[in-house]
PyMOL commands that place a pseudoatom at each C-alpha (Angstrom):
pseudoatom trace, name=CA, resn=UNK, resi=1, chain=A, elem=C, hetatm=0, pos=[139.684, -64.645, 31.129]
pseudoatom trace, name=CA, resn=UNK, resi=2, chain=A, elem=C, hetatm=0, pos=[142.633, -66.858, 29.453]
pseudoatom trace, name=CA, resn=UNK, resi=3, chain=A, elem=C, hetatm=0, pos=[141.183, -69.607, 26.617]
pseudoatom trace, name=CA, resn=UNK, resi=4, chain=A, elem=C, hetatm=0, pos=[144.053, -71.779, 27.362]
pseudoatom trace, name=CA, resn=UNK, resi=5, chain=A, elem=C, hetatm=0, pos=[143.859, -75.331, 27.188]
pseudoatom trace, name=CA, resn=UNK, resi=6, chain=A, elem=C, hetatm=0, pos=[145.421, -74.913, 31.216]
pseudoatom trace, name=CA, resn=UNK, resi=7, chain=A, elem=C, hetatm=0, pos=[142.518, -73.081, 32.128]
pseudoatom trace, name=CA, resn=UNK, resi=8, chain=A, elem=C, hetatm=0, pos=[139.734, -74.926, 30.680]
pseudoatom trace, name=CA, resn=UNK, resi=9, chain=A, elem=C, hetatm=0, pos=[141.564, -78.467, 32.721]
pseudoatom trace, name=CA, resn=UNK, resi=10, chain=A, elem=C, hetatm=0, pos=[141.248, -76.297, 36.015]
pseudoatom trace, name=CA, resn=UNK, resi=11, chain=A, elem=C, hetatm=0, pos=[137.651, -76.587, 35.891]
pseudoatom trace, name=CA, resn=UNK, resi=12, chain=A, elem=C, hetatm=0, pos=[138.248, -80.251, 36.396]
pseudoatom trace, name=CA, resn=UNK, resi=13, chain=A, elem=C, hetatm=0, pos=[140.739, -79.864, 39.565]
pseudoatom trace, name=CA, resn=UNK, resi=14, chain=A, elem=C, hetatm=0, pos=[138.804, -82.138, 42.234]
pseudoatom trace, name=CA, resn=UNK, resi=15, chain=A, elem=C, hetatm=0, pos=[136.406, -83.794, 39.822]
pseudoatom trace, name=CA, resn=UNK, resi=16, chain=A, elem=C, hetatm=0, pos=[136.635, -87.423, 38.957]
pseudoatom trace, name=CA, resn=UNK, resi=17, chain=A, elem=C, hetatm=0, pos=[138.335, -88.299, 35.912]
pseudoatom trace, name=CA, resn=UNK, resi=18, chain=A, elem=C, hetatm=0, pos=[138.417, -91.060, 33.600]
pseudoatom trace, name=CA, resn=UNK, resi=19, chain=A, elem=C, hetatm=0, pos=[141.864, -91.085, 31.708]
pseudoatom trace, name=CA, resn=UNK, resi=20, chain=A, elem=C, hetatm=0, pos=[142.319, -93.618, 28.333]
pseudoatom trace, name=CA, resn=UNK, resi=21, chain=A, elem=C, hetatm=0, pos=[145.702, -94.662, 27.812]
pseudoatom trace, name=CA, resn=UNK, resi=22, chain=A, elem=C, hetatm=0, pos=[147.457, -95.216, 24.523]
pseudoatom trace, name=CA, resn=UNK, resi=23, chain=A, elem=C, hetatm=0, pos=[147.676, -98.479, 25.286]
pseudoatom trace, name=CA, resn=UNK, resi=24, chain=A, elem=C, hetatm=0, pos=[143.689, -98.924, 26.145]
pseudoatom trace, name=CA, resn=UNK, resi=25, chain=A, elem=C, hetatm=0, pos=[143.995, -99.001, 29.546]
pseudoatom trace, name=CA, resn=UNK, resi=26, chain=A, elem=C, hetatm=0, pos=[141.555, -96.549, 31.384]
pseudoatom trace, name=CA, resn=UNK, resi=27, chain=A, elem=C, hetatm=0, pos=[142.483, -94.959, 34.796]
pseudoatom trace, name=CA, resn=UNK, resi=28, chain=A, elem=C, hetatm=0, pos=[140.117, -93.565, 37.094]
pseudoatom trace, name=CA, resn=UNK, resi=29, chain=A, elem=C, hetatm=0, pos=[140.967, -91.267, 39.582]
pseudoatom trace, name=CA, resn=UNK, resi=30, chain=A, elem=C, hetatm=0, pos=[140.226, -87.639, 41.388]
pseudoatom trace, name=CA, resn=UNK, resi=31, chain=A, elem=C, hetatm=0, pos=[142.348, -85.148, 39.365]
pseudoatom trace, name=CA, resn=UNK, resi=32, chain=A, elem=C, hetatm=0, pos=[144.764, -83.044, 41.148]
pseudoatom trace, name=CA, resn=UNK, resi=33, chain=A, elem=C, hetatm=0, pos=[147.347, -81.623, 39.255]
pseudoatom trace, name=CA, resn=UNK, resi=34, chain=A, elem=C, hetatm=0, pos=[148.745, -80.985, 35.394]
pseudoatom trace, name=CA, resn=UNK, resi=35, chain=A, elem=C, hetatm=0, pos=[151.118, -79.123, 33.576]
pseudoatom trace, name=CA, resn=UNK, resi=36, chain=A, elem=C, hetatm=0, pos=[152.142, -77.534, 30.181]
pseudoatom trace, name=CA, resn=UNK, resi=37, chain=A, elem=C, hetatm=0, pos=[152.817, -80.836, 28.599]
pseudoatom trace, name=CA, resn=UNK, resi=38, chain=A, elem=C, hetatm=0, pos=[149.802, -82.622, 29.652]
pseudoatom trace, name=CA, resn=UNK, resi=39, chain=A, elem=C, hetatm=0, pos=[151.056, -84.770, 32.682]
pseudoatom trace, name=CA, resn=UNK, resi=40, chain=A, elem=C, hetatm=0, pos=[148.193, -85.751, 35.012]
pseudoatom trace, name=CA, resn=UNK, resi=41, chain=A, elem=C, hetatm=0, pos=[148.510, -86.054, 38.586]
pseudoatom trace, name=CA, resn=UNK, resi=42, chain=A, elem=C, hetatm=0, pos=[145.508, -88.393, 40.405]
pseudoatom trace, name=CA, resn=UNK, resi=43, chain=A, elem=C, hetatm=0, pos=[144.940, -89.548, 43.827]
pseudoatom trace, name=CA, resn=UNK, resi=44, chain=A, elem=C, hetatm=0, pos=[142.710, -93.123, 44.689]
pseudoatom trace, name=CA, resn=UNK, resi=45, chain=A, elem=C, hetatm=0, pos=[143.398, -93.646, 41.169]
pseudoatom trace, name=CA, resn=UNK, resi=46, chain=A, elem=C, hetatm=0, pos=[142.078, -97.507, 40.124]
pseudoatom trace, name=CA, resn=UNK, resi=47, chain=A, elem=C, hetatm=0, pos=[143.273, -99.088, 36.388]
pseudoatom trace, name=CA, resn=UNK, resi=48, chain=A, elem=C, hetatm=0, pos=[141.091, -100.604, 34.142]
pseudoatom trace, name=CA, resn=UNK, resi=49, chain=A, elem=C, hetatm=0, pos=[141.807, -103.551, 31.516]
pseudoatom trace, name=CA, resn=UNK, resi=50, chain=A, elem=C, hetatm=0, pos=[140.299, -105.179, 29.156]
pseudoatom trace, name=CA, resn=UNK, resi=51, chain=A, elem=C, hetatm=0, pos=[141.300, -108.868, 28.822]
pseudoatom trace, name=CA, resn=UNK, resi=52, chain=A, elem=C, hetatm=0, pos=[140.623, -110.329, 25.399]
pseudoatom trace, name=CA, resn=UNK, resi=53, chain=A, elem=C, hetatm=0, pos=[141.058, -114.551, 25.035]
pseudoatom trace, name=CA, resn=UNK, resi=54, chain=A, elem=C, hetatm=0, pos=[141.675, -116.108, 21.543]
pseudoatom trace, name=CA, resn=UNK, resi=55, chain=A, elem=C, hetatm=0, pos=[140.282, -119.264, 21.702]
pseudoatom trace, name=CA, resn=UNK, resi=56, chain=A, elem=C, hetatm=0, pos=[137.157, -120.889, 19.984]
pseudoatom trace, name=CA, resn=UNK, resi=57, chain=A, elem=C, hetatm=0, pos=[135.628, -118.370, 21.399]
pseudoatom trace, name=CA, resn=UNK, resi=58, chain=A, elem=C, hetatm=0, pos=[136.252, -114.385, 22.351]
pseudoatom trace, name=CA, resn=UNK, resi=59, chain=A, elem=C, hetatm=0, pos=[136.093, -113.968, 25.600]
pseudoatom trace, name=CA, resn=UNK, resi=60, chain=A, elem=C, hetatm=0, pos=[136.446, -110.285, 27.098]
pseudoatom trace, name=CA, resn=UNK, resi=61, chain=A, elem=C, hetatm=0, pos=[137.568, -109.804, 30.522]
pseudoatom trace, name=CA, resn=UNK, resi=62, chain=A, elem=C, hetatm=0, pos=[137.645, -106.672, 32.863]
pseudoatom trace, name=CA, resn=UNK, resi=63, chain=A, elem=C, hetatm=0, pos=[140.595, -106.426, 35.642]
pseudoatom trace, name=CA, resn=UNK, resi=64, chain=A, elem=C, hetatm=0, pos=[140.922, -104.075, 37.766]
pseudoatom trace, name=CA, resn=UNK, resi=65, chain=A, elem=C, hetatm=0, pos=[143.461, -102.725, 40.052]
pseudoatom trace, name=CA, resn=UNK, resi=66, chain=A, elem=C, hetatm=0, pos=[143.902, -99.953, 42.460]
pseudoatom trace, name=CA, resn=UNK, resi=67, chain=A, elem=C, hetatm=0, pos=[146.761, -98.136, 42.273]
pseudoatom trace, name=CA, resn=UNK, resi=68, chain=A, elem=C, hetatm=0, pos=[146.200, -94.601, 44.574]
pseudoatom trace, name=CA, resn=UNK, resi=69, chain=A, elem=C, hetatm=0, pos=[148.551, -92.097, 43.973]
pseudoatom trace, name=CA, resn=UNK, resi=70, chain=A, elem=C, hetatm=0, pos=[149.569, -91.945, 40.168]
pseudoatom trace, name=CA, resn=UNK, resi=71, chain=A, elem=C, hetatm=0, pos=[151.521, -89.560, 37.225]
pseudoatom trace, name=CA, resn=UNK, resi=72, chain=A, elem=C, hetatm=0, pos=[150.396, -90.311, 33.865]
pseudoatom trace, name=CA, resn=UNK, resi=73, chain=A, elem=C, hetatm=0, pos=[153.014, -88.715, 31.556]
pseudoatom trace, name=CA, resn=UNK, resi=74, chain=A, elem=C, hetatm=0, pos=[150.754, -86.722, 29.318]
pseudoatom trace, name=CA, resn=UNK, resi=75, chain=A, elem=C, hetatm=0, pos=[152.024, -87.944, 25.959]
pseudoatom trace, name=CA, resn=UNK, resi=76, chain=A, elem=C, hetatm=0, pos=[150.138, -91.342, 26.541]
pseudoatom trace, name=CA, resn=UNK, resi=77, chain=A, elem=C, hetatm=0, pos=[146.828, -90.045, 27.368]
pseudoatom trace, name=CA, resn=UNK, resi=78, chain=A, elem=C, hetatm=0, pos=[144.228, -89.772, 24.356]
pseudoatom trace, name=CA, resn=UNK, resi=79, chain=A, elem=C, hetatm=0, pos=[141.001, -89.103, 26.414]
pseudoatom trace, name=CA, resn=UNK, resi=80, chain=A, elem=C, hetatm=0, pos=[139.836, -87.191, 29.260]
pseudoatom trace, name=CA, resn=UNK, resi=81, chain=A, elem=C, hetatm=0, pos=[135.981, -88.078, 30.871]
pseudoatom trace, name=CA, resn=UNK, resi=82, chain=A, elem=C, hetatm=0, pos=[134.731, -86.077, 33.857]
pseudoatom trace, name=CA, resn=UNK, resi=83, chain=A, elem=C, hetatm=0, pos=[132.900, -89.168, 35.675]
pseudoatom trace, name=CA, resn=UNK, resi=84, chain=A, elem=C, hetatm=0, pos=[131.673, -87.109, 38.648]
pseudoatom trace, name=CA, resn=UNK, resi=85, chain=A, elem=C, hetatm=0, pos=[131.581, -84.019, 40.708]
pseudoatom trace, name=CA, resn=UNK, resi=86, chain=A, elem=C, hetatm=0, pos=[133.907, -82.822, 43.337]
pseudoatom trace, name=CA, resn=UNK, resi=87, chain=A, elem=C, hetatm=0, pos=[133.186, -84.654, 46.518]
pseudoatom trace, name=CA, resn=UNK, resi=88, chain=A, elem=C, hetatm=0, pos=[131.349, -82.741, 49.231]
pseudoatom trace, name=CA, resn=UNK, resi=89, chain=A, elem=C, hetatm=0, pos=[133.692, -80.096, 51.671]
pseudoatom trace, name=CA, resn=UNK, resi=90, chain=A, elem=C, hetatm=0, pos=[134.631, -81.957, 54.810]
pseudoatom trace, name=CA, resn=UNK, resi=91, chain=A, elem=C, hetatm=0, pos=[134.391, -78.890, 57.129]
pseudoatom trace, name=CA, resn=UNK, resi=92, chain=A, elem=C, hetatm=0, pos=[130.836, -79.279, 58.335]
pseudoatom trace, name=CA, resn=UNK, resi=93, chain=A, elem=C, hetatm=0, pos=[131.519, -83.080, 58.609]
pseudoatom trace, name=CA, resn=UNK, resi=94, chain=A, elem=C, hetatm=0, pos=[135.136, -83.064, 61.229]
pseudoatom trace, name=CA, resn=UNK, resi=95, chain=A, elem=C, hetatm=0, pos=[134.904, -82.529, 64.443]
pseudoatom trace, name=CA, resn=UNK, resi=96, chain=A, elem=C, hetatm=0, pos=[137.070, -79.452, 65.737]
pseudoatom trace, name=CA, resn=UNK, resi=97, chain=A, elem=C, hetatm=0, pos=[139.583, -81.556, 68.074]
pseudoatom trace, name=CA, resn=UNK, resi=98, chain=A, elem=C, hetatm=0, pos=[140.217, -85.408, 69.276]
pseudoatom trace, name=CA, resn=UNK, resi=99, chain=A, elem=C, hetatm=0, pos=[140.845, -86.521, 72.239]
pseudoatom trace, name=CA, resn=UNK, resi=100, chain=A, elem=C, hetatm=0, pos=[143.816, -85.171, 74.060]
pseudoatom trace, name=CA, resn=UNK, resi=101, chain=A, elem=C, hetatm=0, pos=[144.961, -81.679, 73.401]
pseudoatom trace, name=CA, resn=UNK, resi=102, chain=A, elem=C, hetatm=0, pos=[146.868, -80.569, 70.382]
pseudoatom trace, name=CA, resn=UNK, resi=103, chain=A, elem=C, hetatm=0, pos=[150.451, -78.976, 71.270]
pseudoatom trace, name=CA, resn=UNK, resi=104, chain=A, elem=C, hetatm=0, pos=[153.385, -77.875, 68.960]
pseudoatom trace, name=CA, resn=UNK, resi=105, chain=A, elem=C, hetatm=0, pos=[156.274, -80.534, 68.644]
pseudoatom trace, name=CA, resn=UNK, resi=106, chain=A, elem=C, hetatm=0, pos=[158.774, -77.374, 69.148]
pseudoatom trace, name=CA, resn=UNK, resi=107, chain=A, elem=C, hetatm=0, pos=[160.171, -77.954, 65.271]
pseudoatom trace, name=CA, resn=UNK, resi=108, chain=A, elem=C, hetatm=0, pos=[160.443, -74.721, 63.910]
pseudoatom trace, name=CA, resn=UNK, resi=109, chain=A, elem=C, hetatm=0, pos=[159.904, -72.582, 66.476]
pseudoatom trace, name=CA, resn=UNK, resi=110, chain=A, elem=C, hetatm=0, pos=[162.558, -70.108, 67.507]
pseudoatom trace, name=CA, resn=UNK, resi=111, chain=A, elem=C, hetatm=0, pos=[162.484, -69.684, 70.639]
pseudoatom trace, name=CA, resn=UNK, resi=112, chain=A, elem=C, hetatm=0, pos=[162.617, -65.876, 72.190]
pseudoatom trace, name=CA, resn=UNK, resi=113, chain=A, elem=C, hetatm=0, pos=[165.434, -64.579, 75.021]
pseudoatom trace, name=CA, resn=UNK, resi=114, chain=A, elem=C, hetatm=0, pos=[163.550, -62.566, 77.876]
pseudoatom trace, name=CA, resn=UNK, resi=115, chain=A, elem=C, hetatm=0, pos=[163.783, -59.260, 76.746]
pseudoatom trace, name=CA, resn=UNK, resi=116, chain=A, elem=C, hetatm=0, pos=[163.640, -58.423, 73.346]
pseudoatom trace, name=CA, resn=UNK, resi=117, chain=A, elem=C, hetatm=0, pos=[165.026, -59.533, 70.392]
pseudoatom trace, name=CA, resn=UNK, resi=118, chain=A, elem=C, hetatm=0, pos=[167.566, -62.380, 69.486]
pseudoatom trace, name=CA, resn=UNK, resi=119, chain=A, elem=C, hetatm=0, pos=[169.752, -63.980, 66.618]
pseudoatom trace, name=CA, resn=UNK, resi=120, chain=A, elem=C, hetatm=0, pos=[167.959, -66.572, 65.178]
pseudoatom trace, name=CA, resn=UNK, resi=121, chain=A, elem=C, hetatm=0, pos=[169.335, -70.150, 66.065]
pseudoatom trace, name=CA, resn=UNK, resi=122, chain=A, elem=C, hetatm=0, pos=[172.972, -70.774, 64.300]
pseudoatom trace, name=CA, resn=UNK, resi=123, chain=A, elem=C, hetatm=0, pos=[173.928, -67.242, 63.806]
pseudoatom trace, name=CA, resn=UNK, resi=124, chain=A, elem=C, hetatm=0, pos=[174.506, -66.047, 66.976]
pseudoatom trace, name=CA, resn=UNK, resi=125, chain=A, elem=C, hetatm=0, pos=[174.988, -62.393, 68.144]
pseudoatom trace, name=CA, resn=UNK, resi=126, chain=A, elem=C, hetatm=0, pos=[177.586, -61.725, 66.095]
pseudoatom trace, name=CA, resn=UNK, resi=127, chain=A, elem=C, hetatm=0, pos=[176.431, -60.052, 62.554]
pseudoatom trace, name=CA, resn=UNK, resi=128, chain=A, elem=C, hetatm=0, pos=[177.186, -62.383, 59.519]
pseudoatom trace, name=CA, resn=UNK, resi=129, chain=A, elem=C, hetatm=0, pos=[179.356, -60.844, 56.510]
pseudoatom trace, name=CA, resn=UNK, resi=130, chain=A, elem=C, hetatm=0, pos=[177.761, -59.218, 54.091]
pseudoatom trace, name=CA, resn=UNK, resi=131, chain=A, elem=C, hetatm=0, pos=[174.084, -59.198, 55.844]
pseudoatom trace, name=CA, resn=UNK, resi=132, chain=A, elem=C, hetatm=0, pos=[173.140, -56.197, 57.151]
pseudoatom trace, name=CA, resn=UNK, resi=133, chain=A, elem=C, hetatm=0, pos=[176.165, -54.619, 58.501]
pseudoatom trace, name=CA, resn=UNK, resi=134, chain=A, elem=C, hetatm=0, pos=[179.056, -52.600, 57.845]
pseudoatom trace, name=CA, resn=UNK, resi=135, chain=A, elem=C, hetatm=0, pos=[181.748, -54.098, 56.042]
pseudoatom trace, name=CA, resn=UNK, resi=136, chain=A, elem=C, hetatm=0, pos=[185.380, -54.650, 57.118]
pseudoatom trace, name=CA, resn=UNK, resi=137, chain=A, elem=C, hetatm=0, pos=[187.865, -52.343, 55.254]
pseudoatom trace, name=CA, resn=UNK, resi=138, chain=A, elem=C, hetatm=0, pos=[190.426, -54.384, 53.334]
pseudoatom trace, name=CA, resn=UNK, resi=139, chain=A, elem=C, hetatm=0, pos=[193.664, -54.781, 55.361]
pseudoatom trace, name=CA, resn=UNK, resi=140, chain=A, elem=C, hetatm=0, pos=[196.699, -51.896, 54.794]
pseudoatom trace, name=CA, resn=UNK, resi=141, chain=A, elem=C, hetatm=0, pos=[199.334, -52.734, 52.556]
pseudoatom trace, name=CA, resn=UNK, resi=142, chain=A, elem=C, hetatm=0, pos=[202.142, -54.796, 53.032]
pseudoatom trace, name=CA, resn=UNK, resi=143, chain=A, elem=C, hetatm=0, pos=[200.539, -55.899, 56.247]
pseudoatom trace, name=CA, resn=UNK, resi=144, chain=A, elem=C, hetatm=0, pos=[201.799, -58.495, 57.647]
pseudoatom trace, name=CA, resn=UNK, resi=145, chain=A, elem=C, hetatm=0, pos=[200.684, -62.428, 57.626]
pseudoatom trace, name=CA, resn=UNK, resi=146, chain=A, elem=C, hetatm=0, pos=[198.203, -61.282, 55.110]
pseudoatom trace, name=CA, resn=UNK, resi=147, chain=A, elem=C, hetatm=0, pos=[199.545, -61.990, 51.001]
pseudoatom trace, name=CA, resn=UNK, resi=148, chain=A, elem=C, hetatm=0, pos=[200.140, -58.656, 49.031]
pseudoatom trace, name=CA, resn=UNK, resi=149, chain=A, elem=C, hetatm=0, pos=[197.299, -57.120, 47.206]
pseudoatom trace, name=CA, resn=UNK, resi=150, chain=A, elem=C, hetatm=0, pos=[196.226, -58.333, 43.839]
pseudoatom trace, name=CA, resn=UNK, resi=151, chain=A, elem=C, hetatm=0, pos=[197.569, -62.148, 43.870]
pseudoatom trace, name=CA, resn=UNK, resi=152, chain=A, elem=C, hetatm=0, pos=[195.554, -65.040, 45.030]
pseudoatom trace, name=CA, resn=UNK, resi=153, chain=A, elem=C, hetatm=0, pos=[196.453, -68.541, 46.142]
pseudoatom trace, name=CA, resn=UNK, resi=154, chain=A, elem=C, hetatm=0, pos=[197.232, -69.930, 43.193]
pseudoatom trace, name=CA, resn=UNK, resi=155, chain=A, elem=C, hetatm=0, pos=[200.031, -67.329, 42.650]
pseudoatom trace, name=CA, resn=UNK, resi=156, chain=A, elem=C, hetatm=0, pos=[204.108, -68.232, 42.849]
pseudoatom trace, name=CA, resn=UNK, resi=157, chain=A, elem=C, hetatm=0, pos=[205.957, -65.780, 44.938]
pseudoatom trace, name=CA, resn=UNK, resi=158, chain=A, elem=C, hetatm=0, pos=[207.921, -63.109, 43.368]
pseudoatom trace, name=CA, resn=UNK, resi=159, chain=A, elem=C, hetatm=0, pos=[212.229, -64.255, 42.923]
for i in range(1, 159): cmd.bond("trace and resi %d" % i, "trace and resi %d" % (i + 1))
show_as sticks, trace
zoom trace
């Protein structure tokens, strides 16, 4: 088993996590995603601040926002906190169908010709070049309509 940092943050996938920010904010969340340079992805992710008055008297303050889905670029994280467990599987819990019954829009589907097989939509019947096929042998030399072998577009005709 790999001793990567990646695979030792997998553990976490699901779990909630409490991120601290370079800038002291703290951002909890359920952790979905990362990569190789640390980025965090969360989901019903809520930020946390600490308000400090300067007055007579110190006076600390917590706000708090919600924010949902977030990406904290990972080179302003300092700290990562598992807060909680993975919440419970939602199988046993959801019913198997709503009211109504569930049909396909008809996006996607190819639909099938009676009797066999069929071109998928926007090809046709005719083969495409290049794809399975034989290809077409080059036109003869000298033929006619056609420009002579060996010059392209680009090229001025021979005086």
């Amino acid at each position: 088993m790999p001793s990567g940092k990646g695979s030792k943050l997998l553990r976490y996938v699901e779990h909630r996590l409490r991120v601290t920010l370079h800038d002291g904010r703290e951002i909890l969340g359920t952790f979905l995603a990362f990569d190789k340079h640390m980025n965090l992805v969360l989901s019903e992710a809520e930020e946390f601040r600490t308000l400090r008055n300067k007055g007579a008297v110190v006076e600390e303050r917590l706000e708090k926002r919600s924010l949902g889905l977030v990406l904290i670029r990972g080179e302003n994280v300092v700290s990562l906190a598992v807060e909680g467990p993975p919440p419970p599987t939602m199988s046993g819990k959801m019913t198997p169908g709503g009211p109504g019954m569930a049909r396909g829009s008809g996006r996607g589907a190819v639909p099938q010709q009676p009797g066999g097989m069929s071109a998928p939509i926007g090809l046709g019947a005719a083969p495409v070049a290049g794809v399975g096929a034989p290809g077409i042998p080059p036109p003869p030399p000298g033929a006619v309509g056609l420009p002579p072998q060996g010059r392209g577009r680009g090229m001025p005709p021979p005086y």
